[in-house]
N, C-alpha and C positions, 0 to 999 in steps of 0.2 A: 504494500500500500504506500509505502513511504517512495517508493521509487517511483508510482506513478505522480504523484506529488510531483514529484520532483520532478519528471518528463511534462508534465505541465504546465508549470512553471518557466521551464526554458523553451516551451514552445509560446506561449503567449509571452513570454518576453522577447522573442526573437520579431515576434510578428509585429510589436508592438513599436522595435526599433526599424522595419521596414517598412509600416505606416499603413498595410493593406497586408491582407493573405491574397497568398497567390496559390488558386488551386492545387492540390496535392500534394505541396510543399511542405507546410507545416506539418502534416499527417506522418510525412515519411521521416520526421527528424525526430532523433534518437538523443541517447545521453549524452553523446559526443556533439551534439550541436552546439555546445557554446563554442568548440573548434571553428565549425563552419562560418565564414562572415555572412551576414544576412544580408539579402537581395534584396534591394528597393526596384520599384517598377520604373523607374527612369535608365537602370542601365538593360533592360528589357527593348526599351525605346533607342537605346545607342545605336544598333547596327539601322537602324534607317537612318538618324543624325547625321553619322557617317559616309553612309550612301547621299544623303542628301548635299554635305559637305565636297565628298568626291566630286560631283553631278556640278557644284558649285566652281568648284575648282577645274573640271574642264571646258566651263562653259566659259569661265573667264581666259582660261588657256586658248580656246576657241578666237574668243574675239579679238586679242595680242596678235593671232594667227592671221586672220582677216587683215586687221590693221596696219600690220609688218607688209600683208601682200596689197594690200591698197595702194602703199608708200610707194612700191614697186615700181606698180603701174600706173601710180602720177609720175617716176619720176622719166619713166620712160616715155610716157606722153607728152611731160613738157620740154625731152630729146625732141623728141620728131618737132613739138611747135617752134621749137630753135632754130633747129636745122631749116623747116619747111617757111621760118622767116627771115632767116640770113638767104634764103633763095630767093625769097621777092624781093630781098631788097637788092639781092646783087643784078635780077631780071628791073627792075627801075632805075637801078643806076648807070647799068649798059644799055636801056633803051632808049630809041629816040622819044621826040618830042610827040610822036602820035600814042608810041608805045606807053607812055607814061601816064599820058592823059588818058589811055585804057585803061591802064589800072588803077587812078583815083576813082574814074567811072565805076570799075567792077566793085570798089570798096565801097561806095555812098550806097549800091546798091544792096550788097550781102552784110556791111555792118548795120544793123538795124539799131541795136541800143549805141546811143549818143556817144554814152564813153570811149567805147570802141571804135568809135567814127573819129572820136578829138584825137585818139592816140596816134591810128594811122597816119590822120591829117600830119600830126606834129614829128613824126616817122618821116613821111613823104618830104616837110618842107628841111627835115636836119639833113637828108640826103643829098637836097639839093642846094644845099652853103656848102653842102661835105665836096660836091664837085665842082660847085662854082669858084672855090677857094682852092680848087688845085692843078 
């Protein structure tokens, strides 16, 4: 009798410092449960935490990845718009007087936002001190 007591006792003590019974738990703990540490129901809950964490952790890995290849291919894009504007300028500066005035035309016409129109402008006319001056 004394030993049931006593298994008693450390099983409602055990459950009492885990804060809830967990099904079949308490039942199967013996005299040696004060050995055992007691389970609270939040590390039951860890391995999702974890998955959710992981899940976290490669989604932000993900968008570094994106971002890194973004970089990429702006930087390679504003290659080519380099390159593709050191050609018009070098096609404006070796062209004649009809060639040029083609291509302010072609600019008023495909530059549609203003800014882009004042830069060309201001393009076209530094071109033309660049060769009137040399």
């Amino acid at each position: 009798m004394n030993s049931e007591l006593q298994n008693e006792t450390i099983v409602s003590a055990s459950t009492e410092q885990v804060g809830g019974i967990i099904p079949g738990v308490a039942s199967r703990q013996s005299t040696n449960a004060a050995h055992v540490p007691p389970v609270a129901m939040e590390d039951f809950a860890a391995p999702g935490k974890r998955r959710r964490a992981r899940i976290e952790k490669m989604k932000a890995k993900l968008q570094r990845d994106i971002a890194r290849d973004n970089i990429a291919t702006r930087k390679e894009r504003n290659g080519q718009l380099f390159v593709w504007g050191a050609m018009v300028e070098g096609i404006y500066r070796d062209g004649n007087v009809h060639e040029r005035e083609q291509l302010r035309q072609w600019a008023k016409r495909k530059l549609t936002d203003h800014r882009h129109l004042k830069r060309a402008e201001i393009g076209f006319a530094r071109i033309e001190d660049e060769t009137e001056n040399v």
